[in-house]
C-alpha positions as MATLAB code, in Angstrom:
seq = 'XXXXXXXXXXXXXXXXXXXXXXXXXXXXXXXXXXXXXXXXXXXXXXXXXXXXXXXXXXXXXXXXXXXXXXXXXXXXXXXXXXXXXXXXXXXXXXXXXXXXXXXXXXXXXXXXXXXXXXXXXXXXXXXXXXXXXXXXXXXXXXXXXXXXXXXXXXXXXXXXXXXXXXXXXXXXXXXXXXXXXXXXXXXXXXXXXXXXXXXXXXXXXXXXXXXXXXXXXXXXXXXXXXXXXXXXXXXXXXXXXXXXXXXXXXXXXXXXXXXXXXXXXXXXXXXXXXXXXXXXXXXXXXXXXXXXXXXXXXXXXXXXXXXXXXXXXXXXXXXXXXXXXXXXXXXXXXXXXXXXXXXXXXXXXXXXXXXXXXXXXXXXXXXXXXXXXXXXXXXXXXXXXXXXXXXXXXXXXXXXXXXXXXXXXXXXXXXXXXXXXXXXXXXXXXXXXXXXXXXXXXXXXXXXXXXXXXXXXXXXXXXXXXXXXXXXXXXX';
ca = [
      24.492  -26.658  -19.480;
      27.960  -25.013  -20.493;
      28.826  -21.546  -17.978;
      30.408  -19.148  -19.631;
      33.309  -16.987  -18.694;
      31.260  -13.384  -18.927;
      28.511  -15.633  -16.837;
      30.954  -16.354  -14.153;
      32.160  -12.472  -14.461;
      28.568  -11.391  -13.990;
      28.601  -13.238  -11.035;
      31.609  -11.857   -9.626;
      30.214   -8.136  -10.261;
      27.407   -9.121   -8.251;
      28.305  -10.319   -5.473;
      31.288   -8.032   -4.678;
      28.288   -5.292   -4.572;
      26.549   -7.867   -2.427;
      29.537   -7.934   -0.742;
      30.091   -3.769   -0.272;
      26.409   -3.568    0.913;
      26.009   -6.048    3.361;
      29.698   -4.738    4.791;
      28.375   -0.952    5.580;
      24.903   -2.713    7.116;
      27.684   -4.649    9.310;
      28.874   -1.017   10.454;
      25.210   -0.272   11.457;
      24.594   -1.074   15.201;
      20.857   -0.995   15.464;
      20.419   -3.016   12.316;
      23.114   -5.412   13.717;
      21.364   -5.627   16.787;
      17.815   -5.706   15.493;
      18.388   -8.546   12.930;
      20.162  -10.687   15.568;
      17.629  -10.452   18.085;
      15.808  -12.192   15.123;
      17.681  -15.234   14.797;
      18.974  -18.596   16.416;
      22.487  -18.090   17.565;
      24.511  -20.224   15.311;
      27.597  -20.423   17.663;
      28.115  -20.507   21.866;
      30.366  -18.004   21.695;
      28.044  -15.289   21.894;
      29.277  -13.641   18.634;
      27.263  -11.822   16.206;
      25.613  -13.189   12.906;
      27.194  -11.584   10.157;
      24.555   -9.649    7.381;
      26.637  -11.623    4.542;
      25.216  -14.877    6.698;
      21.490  -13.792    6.697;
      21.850  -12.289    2.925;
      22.979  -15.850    2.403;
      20.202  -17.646    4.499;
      17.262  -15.030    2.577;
      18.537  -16.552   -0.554;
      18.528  -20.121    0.462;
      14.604  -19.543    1.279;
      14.107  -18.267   -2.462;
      16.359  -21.120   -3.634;
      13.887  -23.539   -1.966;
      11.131  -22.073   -3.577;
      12.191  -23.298   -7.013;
      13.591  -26.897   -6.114;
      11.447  -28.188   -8.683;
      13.306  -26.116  -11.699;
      16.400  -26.749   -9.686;
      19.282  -27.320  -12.348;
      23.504  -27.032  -12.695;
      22.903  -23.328  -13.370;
      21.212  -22.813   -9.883;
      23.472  -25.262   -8.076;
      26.715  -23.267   -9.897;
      24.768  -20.046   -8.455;
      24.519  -20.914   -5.420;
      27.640  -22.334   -4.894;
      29.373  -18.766   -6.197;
      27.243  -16.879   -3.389;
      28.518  -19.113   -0.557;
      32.336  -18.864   -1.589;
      32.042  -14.839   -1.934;
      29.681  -14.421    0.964;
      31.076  -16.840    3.306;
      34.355  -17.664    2.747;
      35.157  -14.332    0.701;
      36.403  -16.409   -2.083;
      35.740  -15.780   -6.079;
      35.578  -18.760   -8.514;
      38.065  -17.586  -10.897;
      36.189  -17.385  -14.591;
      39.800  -18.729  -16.705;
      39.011  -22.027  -15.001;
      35.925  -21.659  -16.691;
      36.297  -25.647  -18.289;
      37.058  -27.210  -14.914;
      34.070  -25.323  -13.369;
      31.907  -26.238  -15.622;
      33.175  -30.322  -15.531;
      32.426  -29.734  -11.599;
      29.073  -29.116  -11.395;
      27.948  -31.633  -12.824;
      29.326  -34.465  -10.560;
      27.227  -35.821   -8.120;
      29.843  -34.393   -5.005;
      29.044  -31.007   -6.605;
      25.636  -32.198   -5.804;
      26.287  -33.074   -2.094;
      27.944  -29.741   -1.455;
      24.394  -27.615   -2.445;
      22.823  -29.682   -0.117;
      24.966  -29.391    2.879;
      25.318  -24.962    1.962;
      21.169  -25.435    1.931;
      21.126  -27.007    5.127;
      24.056  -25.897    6.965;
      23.422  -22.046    6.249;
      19.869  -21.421    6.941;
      19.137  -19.500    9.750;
      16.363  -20.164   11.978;
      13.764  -17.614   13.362;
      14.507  -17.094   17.574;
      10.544  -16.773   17.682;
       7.726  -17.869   15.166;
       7.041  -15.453   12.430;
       4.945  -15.437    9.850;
       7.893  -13.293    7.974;
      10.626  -15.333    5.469;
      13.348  -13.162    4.832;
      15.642  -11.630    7.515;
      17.025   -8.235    6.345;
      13.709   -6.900    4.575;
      12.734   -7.499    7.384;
      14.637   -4.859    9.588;
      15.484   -2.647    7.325;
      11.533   -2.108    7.000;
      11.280   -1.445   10.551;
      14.077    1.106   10.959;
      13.023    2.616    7.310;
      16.777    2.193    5.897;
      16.551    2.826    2.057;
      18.801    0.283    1.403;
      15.709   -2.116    1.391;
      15.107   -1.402   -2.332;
      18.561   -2.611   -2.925;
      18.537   -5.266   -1.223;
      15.477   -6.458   -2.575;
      17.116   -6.044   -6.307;
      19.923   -8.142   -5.478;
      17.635  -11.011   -4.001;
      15.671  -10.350   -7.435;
      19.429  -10.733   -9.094;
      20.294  -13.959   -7.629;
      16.792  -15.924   -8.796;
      17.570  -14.447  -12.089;
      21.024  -15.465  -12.892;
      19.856  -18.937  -10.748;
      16.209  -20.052  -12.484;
      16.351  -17.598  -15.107;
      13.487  -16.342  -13.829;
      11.973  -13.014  -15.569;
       9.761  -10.220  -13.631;
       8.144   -7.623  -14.491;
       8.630   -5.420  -11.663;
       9.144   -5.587   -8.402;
       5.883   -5.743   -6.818;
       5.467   -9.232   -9.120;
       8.879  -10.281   -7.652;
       8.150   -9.520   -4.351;
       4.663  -11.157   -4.954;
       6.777  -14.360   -6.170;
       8.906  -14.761   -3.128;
       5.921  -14.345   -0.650;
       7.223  -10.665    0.645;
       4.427   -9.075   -0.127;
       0.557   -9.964   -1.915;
      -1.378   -8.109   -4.621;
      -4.823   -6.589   -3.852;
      -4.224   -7.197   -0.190;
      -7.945   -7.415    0.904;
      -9.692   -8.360    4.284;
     -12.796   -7.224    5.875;
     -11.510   -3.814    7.729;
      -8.724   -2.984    5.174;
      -7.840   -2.341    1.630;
      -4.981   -1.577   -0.582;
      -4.438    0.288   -3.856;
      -1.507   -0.125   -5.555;
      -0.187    2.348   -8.093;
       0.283    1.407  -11.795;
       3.415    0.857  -13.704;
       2.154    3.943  -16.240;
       0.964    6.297  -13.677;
       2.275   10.344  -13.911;
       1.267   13.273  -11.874;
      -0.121   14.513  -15.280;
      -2.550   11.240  -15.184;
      -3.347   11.901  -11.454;
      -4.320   16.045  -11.392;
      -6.587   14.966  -15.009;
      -8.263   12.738  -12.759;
      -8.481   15.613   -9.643;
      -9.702   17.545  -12.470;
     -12.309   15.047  -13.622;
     -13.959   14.405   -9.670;
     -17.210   16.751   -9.542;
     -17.354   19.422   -6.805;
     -14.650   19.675   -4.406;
     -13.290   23.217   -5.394;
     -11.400   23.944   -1.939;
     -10.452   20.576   -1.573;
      -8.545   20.646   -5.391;
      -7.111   24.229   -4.361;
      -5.916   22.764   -1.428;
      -4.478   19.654   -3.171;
      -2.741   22.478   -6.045;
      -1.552   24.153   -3.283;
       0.207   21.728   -1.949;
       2.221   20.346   -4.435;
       3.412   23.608   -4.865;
       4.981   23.867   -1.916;
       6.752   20.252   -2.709;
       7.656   21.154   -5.683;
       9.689   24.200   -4.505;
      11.040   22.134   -1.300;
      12.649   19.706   -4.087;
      13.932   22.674   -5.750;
      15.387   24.513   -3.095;
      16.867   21.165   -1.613;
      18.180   20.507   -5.072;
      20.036   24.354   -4.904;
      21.673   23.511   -1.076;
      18.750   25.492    0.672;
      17.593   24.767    3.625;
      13.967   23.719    3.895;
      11.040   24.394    6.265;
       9.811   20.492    7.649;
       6.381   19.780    5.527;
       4.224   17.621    7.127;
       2.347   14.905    4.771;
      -0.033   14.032    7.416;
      -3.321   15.295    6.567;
      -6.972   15.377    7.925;
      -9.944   15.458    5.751;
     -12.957   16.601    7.271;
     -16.656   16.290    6.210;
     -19.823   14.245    5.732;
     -19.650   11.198    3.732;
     -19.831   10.460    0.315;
     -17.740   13.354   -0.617;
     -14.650   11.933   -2.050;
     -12.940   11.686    0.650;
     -11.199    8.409   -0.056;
     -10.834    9.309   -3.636;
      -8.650   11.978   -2.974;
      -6.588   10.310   -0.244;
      -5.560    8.141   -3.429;
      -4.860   10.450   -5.650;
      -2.452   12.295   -2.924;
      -0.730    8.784   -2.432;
       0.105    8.911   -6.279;
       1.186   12.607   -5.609;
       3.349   12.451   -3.007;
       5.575    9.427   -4.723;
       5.597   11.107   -8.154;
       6.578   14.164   -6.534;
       9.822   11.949   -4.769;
       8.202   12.146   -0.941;
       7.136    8.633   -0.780;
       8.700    5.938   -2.180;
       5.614    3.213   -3.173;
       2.399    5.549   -3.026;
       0.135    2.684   -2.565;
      -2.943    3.715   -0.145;
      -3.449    1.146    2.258;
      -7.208    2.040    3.872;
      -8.527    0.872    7.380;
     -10.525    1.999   10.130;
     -10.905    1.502   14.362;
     -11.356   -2.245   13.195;
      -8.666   -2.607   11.399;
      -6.601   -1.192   14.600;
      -7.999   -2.860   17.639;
      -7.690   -5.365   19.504;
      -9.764   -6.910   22.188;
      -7.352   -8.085   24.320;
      -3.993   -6.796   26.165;
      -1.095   -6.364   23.891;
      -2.583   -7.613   20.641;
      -3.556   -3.710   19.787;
       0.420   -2.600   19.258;
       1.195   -5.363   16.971;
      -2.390   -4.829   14.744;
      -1.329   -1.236   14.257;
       2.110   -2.690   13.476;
       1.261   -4.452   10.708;
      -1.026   -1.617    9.455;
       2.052    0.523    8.936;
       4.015   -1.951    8.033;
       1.688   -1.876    4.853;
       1.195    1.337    4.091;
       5.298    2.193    4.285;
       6.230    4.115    1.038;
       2.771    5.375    0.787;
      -0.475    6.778    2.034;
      -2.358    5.293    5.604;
      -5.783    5.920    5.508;
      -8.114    5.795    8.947;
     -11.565    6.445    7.663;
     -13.817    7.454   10.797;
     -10.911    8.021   13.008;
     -12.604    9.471   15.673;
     -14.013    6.002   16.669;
     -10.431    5.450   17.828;
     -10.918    7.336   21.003;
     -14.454    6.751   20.873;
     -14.679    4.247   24.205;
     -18.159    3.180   23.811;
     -17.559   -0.245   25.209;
     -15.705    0.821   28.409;
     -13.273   -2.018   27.846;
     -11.004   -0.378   24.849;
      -7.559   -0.444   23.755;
      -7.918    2.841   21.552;
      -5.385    4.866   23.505;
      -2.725    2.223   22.765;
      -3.781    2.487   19.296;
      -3.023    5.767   18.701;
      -0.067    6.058   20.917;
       1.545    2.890   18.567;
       0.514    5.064   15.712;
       1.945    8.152   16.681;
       5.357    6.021   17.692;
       5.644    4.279   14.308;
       4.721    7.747   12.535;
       8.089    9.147   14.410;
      10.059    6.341   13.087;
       9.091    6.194    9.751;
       8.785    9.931    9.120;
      10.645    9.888    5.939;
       8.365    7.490    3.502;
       4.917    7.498    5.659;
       2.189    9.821    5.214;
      -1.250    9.605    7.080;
      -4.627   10.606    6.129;
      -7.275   10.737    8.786;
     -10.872   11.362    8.098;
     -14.685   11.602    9.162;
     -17.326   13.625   10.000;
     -15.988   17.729   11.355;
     -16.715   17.995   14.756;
     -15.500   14.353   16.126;
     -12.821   14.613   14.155;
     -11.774   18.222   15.525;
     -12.004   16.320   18.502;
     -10.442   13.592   17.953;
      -7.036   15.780   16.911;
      -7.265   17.497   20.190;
      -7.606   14.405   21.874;
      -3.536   13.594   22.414;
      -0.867   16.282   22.053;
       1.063   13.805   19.688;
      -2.030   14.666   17.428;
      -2.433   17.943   17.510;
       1.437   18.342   16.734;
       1.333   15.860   13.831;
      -2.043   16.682   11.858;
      -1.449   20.722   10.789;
      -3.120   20.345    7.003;
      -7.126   20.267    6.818;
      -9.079   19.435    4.194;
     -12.409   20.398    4.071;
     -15.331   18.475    2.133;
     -18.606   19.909    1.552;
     -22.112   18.349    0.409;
     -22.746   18.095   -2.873;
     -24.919   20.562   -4.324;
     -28.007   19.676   -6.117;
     -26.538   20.041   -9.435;
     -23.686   17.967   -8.358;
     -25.512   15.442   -7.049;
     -27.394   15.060  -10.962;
     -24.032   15.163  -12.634;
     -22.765   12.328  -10.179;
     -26.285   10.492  -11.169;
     -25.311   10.777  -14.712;
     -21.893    9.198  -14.068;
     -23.411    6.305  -12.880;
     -25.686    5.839  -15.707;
     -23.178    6.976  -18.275;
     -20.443    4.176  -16.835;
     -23.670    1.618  -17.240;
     -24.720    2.503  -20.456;
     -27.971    4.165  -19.309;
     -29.511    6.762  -19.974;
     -32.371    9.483  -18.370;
     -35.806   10.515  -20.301;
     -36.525   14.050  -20.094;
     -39.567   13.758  -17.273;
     -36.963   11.285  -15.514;
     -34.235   14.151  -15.500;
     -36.987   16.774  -14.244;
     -37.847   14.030  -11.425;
     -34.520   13.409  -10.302;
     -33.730   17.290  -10.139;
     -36.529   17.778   -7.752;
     -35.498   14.495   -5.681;
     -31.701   16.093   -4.979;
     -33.061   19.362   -4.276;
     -35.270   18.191   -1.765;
     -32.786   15.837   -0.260;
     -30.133   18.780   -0.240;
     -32.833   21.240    1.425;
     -33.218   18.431    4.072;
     -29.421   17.528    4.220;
     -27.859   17.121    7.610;
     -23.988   16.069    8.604;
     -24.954   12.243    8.296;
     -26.288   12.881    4.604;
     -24.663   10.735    2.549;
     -24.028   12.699   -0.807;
     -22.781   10.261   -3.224;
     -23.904    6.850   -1.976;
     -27.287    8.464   -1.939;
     -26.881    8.944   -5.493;
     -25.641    5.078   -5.858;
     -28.504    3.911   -3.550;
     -30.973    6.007   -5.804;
     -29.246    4.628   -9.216;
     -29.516    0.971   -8.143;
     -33.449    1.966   -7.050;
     -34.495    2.757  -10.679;
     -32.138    0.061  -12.362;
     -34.291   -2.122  -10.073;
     -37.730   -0.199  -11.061;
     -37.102    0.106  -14.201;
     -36.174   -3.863  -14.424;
     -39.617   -4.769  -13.159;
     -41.504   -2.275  -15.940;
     -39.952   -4.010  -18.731;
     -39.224   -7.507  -17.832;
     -42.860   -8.432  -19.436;
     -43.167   -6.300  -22.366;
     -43.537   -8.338  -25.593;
     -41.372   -5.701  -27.740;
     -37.421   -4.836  -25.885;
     -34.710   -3.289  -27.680;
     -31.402   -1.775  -26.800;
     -33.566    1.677  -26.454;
     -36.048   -0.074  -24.199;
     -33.254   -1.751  -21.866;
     -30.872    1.959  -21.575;
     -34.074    4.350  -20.661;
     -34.990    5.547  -17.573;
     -38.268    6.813  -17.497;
     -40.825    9.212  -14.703;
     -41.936    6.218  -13.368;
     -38.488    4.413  -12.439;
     -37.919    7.244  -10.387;
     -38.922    6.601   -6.714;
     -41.383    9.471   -5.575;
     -38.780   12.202   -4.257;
     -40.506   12.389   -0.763;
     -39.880    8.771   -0.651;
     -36.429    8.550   -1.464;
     -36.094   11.543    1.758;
     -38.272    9.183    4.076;
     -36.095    5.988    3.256;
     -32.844    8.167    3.822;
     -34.724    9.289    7.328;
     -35.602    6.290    8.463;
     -31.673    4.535    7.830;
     -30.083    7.247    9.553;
     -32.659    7.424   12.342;
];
């Protein structure tokens, strides 16, 4: 393919910003000293890796990643990176013909292959992390990681071409980062491209119950909204803690809620991602020495730019086994919460009393979690309305002796309610009961129509005495 002289002045934009950034990290001694405790010394002198060096070597690693669409443009691109990075020299774009007659030859060809092999940096230990500066600049919070991660984005553009939506799908590309993170003691929701703090308060809106807990929420973006304003007029602002504690039984929306504040806080500017990442003690722990720190490391690692959510955090300094690293757990979590302040909130939840205790466990707790949330049961009537969400999102729907059945199942169960009911998955547990019943009354009728297959009727309702013994006899 032919380069172009604006091509080769695109280029030369670029990288002189490359260039401007990756000088002022160079004036930042904890960075400096941080990302060089990260690599193989590259000289016996003792001197310091330059960031233009590991900007070069994190660009090499996407480079690699394409070899298969590898082409003159890439070759040309990288090529332009290594003069301006390394040797501070700019392909001049008049010479545009020559350039162009260049890349092609097979020398041309050589030279990639020695920059690709002579300028990658090697990890001092093993890591399961690819990229160098990310990587620091996530540990000591710098904002410049967005920018950085834009000009990595850059350079596999103008080199493969290659179009992204956004970043999360770039970052997903390169191996930074996954979607849908999943494993068995975490979870992570990320926030979509059209989201608004219009969408998120229709959706507070929309959640039945919860009155305090929305007043609460209301409240609080009030406050952030006039902290932006006043820091936008040169006023000096009170410090507003993010970190939260949501106290109650379960089933009551807690975790609903904790994502809907992650969406807050980041269209509101106080967190940069707003993705909720959600774990509990498992998540957090370790069983052996020293394996504890790092699992909480990579937990906030995660949830940086957004929302942390510990559901049943008590359990943390719950030491039931006798042989329990949950102290170290929360003292890494306080630590990391100090260093990444600026773009971290946490949300800790469970049942009232252990979690009251649980906050006056460690001073570092007590001085960090100042904002309660308080969930109550669901009232009977609530507890209907939630059964009709299920069956209105499953295209059922109740008979009029079913409805009267039902009412008089939650009202018992709510008269008989203790701090281990479980509210809403009751409801869910009930729902899948009669979808179940209601299954075996119709599976052999000779006659079934769309009327037939959406009813509930009386009978598909469980006796209500027996839906309160089988709710017993689990928690017992």
């Amino acid at each position: 393919m032919a380069f172009t002289a604006s091509f080769i002045q695109e280029l030369r934009d670029e990288t002189s910003k490359i260039f401007a950034i990756c000088s002022s990290l160079n004036k930042e001694n904890l960075f400096v000293q941080k990302i060089n405790e990260l690599a193989v010394p590259n000289n016996s002198n003792g001197l310091l890796i330059k960031t233009e060096h590991f900007f070069l070597s994190d660009c090499i690693e996407m480079y690699n990643l394409c070899l298969g669409k590898e082409n003159d443009r890439a070759r040309f691109t990288l090529a332009y990176y290594y003069d301006a990075l390394r040797n501070g020299s700019f392909a001049d774009e008049k010479e545009v013909k020559s350039l162009n007659s260049l890349v092609g030859s097979e020398n041309f060809k050589k030279h990639i292959s020695k920059i690709r092999s002579e300028n990658s940096l090697l990890w001092s230990k093993p890591s399961d992390k690819k990229y160098f500066i990310p990587s620091v600049l996530l540990e000591i919070n710098n904002p410049d990681c967005e920018r950085i991660l834009e000009k990595y984005q850059n350079f596999l553009q103008y080199s493969y071409e290659v179009k992204f939506k956004n970043r999360e799908d770039f970052g997903v590309f390169i191996g930074l980062e996954t979607k849908d993170k999943k494993n068995e003691n975490s979870d992570v929701t990320f926030v979509s491209e059209n989201d608004s703090l219009e969408i998120v308060l229709q959706e507070l809106d929309q959640l039945i119950g919860l009155e305090e807990v929305k007043k609460d929420v209301y409240e609080l973006i009030n406050l952030l909204k006039i902290q932006k304003k006043r820091s936008s007029e040169g006023l000096k602002n009170i410090e507003v803690t993010l970190h939260t504690v949501f106290l109650g039984p379960p089933g009551t929306g807690k975790t609903s809620v904790a994502r809907l504040l992650s969406r807050v806080f980041k269209h509101l500017g106080f967190l940069s991602k707003g993705q909720m990442y959600e774990t509990d003690r498992e998540g957090m722990i370790a069983g052996y020495v020293g394996q504890t720190a790092s699992k909480v490391d990579k937990v906030v690692e995660e949830s940086l730019g957004g929302v942390l959510f510990i559901d049943e955090a008590y359990a943390l300094t719950q030491n039931a086994l006798g042989n329990d690293y949950g102290s170290e757990a929360v003292n890494t979590l306080l630590k990391r919460m100090e260093d990444h302040r600026a773009d971290l909130a946490v949300v800790v939840a469970g049942y009232t009393e252990p979690m009251k205790d649980f906050v006056e466990s460690n001073p570092g707790l007590r001085s960090r979690f100042n904002r309660f949330f308080r969930f109550d049961h669901f009232t009977p009537e609530q507890l209907f309305l939630i059964f009709e969400n299920f069956c209105k999102n499953s295209d059922f729907i109740i008979d009029a002796d079913a409805k009267e059945k039902l009412t008089d199942t939650f009202e018992l169960l709510y008269s008989k309610k203790d701090e281990n009911f479980g509210n809403a998955r009751v409801v869910r547990n009930l729902f899948e009961k009669c979808v179940q019943n209601q299954a075996n009354r119709i599976v052999s009728l000779s006659l079934i129509n769309q009327e037939v297959l959406k009813t509930f009727t009386e009978t598909d309702v469980p006796e209500p005495k027996d839906t309160q013994n089988q709710i017993s006899f689990f928690i017992g």
